[in-house]
N, C-alpha and C positions, 0 to 999 in steps of 0.2 A: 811240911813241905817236902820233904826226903822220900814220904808215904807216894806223895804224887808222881813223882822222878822217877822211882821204883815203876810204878805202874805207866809209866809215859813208856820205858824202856822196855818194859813187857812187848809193848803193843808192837813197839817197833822193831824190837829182834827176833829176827825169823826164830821158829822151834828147833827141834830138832829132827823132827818128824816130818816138816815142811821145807827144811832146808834137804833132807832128803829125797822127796818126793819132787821136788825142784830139780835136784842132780840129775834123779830118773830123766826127769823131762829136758832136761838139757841134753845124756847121753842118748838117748831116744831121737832127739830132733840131728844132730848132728852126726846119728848112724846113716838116717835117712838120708843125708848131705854127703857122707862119705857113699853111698850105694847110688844116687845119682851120679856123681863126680867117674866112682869106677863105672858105669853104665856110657858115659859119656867118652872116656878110654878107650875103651874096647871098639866103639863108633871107628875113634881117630884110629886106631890101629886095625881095622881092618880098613879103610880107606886108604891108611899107606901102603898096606900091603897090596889091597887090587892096582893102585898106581905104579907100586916096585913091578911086580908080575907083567902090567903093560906094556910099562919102559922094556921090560926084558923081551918079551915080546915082541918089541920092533925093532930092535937090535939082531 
C-alpha cells in the first residue's frame, strides 16, 4: 500500500523542472502586467501634464 502512496504523490508534486517552467511562466505573465500598467502611467501622466500646462495657460 505505501508502494501506491509513493506513486499517488509522484503524480501530484509538481517536478522540478515543471515547477520551474511554471515560475518562467508566472515571471513572464506578470512582466507583461507590469509593462501595461507602466504603459498605462505614462497615458495618465502626460494627460496631467497637457491639463497642468492648460490651467497655466489661462492664468
Amino acid at each position: 500500500m505505501a508502494a501506491n502512496e509513493d506513486i499517488g504523490m509522484l503524480v501530484l508534486k509538481p517536478q522540478p523542472s515543471q515547477t520551474n517552467e511554471l515560475w518562467k511562466q508566472d515571471m513572464q505573465r506578470n512582466q507583461s502586467q507590469m509593462d501595461v500598467l507602466q504603459e498605462k502611467v505614462m497615458e495618465v501622466k502626460g494627460l496631467a501634464y497637457r491639463v497642468q500646462r492648460k490651467m497655466q495657460e489661462r492664468n
